[in-house]
N, C-alpha and C positions, 0 to 999 in steps of 0.2 A: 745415755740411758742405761740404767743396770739391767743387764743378764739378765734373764730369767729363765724358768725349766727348759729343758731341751722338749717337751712335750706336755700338750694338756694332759698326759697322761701321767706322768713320774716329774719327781721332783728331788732333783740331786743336793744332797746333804754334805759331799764330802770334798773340802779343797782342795787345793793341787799342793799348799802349805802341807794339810795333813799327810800325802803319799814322799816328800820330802825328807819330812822328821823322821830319817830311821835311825832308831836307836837299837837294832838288831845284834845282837851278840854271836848269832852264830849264821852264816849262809844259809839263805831260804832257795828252796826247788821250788818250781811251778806242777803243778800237778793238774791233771782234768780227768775228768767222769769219775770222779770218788765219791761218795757220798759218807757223811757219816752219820751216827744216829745215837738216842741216850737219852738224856730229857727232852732233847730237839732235834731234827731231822734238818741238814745242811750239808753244804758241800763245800770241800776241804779245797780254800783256793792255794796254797803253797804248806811246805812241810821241813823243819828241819830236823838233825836228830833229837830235839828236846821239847820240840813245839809244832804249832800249827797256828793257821788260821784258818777259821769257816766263816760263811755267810749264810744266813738262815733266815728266818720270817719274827724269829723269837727270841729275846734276849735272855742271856740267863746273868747273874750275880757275881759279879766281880770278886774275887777272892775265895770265890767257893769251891770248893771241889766235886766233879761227877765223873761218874765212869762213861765212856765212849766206846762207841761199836763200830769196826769198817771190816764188810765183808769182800771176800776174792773166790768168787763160787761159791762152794761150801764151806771155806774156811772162814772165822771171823777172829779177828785182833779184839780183843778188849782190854782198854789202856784208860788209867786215872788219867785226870787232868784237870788243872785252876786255871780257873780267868782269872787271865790278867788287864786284859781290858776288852771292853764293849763297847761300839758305838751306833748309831743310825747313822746310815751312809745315804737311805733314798727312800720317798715313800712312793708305793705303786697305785694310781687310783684304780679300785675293782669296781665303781659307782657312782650313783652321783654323787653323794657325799662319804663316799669309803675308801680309805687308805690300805694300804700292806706294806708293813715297816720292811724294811730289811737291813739287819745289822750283820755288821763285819767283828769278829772277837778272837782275840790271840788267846792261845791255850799252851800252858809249860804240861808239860807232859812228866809224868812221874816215870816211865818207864823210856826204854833208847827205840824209837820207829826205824832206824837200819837196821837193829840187829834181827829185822825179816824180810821175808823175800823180797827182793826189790818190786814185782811184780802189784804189790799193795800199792805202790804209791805213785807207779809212774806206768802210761798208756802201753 
């Protein structure tokens, strides 16, 4: 009998194929309680000096470029950055019949995220 959701509530999107294929060029860190912000408000699940990736409720456009906001108190980083890629990983039911996507999306970063405090990016 095939798998199905882990819950009547969520519905997982993303294969264990997909967490495999890493074609990563540069070493990713793990990060928690960062958030970042810009056209979409998500949270930065790893970081390396030239990229990221977030998870968010909203996808944004592949190839495009937006500016990015993560603040440390009152300091805020604002850093360009293209998707490179988007996907839906899970939908969350909020209803009877209502979903909450949530996508996972790599970001190349135009500028280097170590040349600041390390205090931005890790607990």
């Amino acid at each position: 009998m095939p798998a199905g959701p882990e819950s009547d509530s969520e519905l997982n999107l993303e294969s264990a194929a997909d967490e495999e294929s890493d074609r990563r060029q540069h070493r990713r860190h793990a990060v928690a309680n960062l958030r970042v912000k810009g056209p979409i408000t998500g949270e930065v699940l790893n970081t390396s000096h030239l990229g990221m990736a977030i998870q968010t409720n909203d996808s944004l456009t592949i190839g495009w470029s937006y500016a990015f906001r993560m603040r440390n108190g009152s300091e805020v980083i604002r850093i360009p950055g293209k998707i490179q890629w988007c996907r839906l990983v899970q939908l969350l039911r909020i209803g009877e019949n209502e979903f909450l996507p949530v996508f996972r999306m790599g970001v190349h970063l135009a500028g280097n995220l170590w040349g600041k405090p390390q205090n931005y990016y890790y607990p």
